[in-house]
N, C-alpha and C positions, 0 to 999 in steps of 0.2 A: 580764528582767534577769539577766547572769551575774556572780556575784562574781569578782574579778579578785587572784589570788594574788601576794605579795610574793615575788622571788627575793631569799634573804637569803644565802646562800652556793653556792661552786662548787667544784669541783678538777679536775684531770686525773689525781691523786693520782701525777703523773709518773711516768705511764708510756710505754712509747713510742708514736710517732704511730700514728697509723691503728688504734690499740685498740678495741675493742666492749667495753662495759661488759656484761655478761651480767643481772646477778641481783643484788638487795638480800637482806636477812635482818637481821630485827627482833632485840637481844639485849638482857640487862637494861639498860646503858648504853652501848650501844656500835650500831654499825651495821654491816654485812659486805657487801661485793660479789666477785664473782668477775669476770675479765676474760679476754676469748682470749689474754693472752700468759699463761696456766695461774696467775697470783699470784690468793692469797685475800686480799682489805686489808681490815683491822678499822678502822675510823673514829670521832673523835670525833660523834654527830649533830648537834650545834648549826654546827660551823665546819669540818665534814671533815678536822680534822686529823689524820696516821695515826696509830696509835697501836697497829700490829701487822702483819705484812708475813710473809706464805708467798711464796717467790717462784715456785713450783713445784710448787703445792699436788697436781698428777696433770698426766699427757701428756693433753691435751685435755679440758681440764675442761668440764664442762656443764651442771650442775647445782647448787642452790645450796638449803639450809633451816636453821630455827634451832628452838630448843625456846624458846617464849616467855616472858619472865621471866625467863633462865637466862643463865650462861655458854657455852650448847655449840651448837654447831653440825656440820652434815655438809654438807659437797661430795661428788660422785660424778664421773666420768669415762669417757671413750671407751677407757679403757686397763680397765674392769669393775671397778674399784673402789669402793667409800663408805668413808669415812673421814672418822670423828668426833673432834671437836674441842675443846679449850679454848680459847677468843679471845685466852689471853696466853698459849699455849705455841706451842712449833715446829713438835714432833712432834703426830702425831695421837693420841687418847687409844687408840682402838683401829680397825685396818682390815680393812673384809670384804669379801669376793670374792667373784665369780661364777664357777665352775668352770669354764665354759667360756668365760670371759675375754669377753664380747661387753659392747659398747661399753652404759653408760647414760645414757639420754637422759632421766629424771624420777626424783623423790625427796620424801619427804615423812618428817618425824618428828614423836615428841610424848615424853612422858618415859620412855617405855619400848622403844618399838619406831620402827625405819628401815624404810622401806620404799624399795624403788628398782625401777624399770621399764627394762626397755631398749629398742635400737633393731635396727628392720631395714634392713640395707644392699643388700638386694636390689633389683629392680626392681620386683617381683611379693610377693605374700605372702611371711611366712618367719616363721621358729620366732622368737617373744619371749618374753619372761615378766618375770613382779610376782613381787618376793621381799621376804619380811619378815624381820627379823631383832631376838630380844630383848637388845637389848645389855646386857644385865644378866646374863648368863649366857652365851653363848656367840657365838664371830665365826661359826658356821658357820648359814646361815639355817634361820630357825624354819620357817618356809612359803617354797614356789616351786611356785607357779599359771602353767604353762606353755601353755592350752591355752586360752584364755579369749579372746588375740588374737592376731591374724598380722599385726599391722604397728607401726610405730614408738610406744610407749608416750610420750605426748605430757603427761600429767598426771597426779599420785597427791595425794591429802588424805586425812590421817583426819576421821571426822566429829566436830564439836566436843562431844557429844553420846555419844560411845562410842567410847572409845579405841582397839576392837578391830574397829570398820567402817573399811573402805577402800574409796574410792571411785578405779576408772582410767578414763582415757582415752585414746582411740587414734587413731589415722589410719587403721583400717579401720572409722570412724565409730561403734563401739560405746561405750558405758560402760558398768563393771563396777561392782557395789556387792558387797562380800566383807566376810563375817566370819571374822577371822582365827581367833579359836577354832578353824576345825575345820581340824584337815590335808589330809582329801581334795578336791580343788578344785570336783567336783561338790556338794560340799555346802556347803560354802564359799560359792560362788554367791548371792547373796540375789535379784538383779535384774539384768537385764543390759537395756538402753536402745538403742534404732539411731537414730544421731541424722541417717543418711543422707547425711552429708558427714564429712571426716575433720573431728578434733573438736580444735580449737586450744587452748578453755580451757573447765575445768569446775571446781565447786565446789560445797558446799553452802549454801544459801541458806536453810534451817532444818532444823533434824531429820530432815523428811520433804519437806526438795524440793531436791533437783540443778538448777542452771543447765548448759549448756552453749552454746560457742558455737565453730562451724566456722570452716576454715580460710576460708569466702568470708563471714564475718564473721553469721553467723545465728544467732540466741537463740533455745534451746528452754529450757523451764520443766518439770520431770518430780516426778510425785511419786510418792514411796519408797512401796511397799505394805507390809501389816504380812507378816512372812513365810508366816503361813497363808494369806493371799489369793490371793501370789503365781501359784499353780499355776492359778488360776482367772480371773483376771484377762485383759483384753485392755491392754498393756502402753502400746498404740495410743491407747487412751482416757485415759492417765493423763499424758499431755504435750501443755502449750499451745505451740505454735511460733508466732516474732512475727519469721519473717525476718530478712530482711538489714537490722539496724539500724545502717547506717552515715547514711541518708539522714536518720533519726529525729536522730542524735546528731552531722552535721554533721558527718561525722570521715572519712579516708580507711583507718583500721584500728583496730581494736580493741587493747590496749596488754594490759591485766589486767584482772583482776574481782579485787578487795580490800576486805576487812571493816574496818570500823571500828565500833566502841560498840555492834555487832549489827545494824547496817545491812549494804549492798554496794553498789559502787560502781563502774563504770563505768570505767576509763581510756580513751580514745581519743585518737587523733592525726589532727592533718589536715598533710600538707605542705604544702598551698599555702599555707596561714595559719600555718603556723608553730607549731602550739598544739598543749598538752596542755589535754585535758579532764576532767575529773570529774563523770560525772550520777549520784544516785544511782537505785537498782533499787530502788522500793518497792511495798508492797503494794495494788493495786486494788480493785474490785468488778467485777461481774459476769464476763464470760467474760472479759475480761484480766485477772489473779489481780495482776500485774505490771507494774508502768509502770515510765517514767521520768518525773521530777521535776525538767522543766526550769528551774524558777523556784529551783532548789537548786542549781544545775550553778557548778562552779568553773573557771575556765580560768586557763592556764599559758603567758602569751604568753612569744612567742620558743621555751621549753618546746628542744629539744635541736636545734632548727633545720629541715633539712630531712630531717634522718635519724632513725632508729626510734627510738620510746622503745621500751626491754626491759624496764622494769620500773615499780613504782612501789611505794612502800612507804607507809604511814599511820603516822605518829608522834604517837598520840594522848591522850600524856601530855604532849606539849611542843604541840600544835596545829600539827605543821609535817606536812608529804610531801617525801617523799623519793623521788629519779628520778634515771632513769640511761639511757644509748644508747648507740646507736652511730657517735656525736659523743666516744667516750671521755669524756666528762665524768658528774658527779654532782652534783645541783644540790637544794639544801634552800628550801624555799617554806614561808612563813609563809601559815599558811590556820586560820580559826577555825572552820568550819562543820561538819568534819569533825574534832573533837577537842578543843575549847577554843583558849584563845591569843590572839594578840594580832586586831585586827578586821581584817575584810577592804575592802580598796577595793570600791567597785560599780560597776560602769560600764554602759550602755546597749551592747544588743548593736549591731553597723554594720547599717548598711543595705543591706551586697553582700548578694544572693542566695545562701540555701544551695548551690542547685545548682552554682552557678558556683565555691563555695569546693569542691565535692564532685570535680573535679578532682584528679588525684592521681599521682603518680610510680609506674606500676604494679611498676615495676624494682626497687623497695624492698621489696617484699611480697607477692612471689608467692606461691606452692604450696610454697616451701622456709622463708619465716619463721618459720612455727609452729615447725620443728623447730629443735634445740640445732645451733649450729655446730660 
């Protein structure tokens, strides 16, 4: 049985046609997206209605995060910018650069430090880098770790667990786990992961375990060594890989991996069925440390149609999620499983065959979705 979500509200937040929603971002009471025509909109969450408009927030925005609890948030962009926010001002509260202007493609903050990743526009390897910066003192960055990857920085989190680890991902399939404390990069270094395919989305999944999952939609499980073991270690023995979990979760791509109440959760989409999904990632016995928890799974019929969901956000003080694509729309769903709220419908799953819903529009999600437009 899969719970079946209520759509309670929608918007295009009137923009112009043919928009791609990019990116949510969770605020004290408010909600944020960013969209390809460059506007940051701050949103009521219950009824989406605006209630703040950048309309020009950078030339080519890409990236989107929020400090949780808070007023503030950061967007970054392909013009090498980040630029932090008040969700009721114009201006940015303050903006920081990357010297040699290269475009950013990921971002992550928490109460004290920004972190941003950029991209490669090469064909072949080329120079990136993760810079952190304390915005409490200075726009000029604290750290730039320039040597760690040679291709398009696809993911940054700090760990919820230590403000000063940072965890990247790349499309030269590695992840980095860094302690920002030290400035030399070699030291800096805590762990570095091959996850052997370019790596679309990663996260932490407690203290000491990183998920990640590749651009051909494959879930590895890794766990963090204490830093004395590191040197000793076979890094090989410390991650379970569970493939290509599209056929497991029914879905033609992976959407996000998203926390809620100290769980994670799954997004996926299927085109042919029209659906968003949520299964949660919980914890197993024996040699799969990690399941999915299909008798948990919530889905999101209609969900953004036959185009990409970009995001997905958990609103877990109201019991709602929040979604967005590239259907330009933004669409709020009452779901109680994942947050409190009001109950969910249940319905019996149909009787078509997965495989045949496993059909999929490959043109939607190539080898380029993973990266920021």
């Amino acid at each position: 049985m899969a719970a079946t979500a209520k759509q309670i509200a929608s918007s295009d937040l009137s923009l112009p046609k043919d928009t791609y929603i990019y990116a949510l971002a969770q605020l004290a009471s408010s909600i944020a997206c960013i969209a390809s025509d460059d506007s940051l909109n701050v949103l009521d969450p219950s009824i989406l209605k605006p209630k703040h408009k950048v309309s020009k927030c950078h030339s080519s925005v890409t990236s989107l995060a929020s400090v949780p609890g808070s007023q503030t948030l950061a967007t970054a962009g392909r013009d090498g910018v980040v630029k932090v926010w008040d969700e009721r001002q114009d201006k940015p509260l303050s903006t920081l650069s990357i010297s040699n202007g290269q475009g950013i493609s990921a971002l992550a903050v928490n109460e004290n430090f920004v972190a941003a990743g950029t991209e490669n526009t090469k064909e072949g390897p080329g120079d990136v880098g993760v810079y952190v910066w304390d915005v409490r003192h200075s726009t000029a960055p604290l750290r730039s770790y320039l040597e760690s990857h040679n291709d398009t920085i696809t993911t940054l989190s700090f760990s919820p667990m230590s403000p000063t680890h940072l965890l990247s991902s790349s499309t030269d399939a590695l992840l980095t786990l860094f302690d920002t404390t030290h400035a030399e990069e070699d030291d800096a270094i805590q762990q570095i992961f091959n996850h052997s395919a370019a790596v679309h989305l990663a996260t932490f999944l407690s203290p000491d375990e990183i998920a990640a999952i590749s651009s051909d939609e494959a879930l590895s499980v890794y766990e963090v060594s204490k830093p004395e073991d590191v040197e000793n270690e076979d890094i090989h023995a410390l991650s379970t890989p569970y493939g290509d979990v599209r056929e497991q979760l029914g879905a033609s791509y992976v959407a996000q991996v998203v926390r809620s109440a100290g769980e994670t959760w799954i997004a996926s989409g299927n085109f042919e069925g029209r659906e968003l999904r949520l299964t949660p990632l919980v914890g197993g016995g024996g040699k799969t440390k990690w399941r999915f928890e299909q008798g948990r799974a919530v889905k999101f019929e209609g969900a953004h149609g036959e185009e990409v969901v970009r995001d997905v956000l958990l609103d877990e003080g109201r019991g709602r999620v929040v979604s967005c694509g590239e259907d330009g729309m933004v669409r709020v769903w009452s779901v109680a499983d994942v947050g409190g709220g009001e109950k969910m419908e249940v319905e019996e799953d149909g009787e078509e065959s997965r495989k045949e819903k496993k059909r999929r529009k490959k043109e939607k999600r190539e080898k380029e979705r993973f990266k920021p437009y």
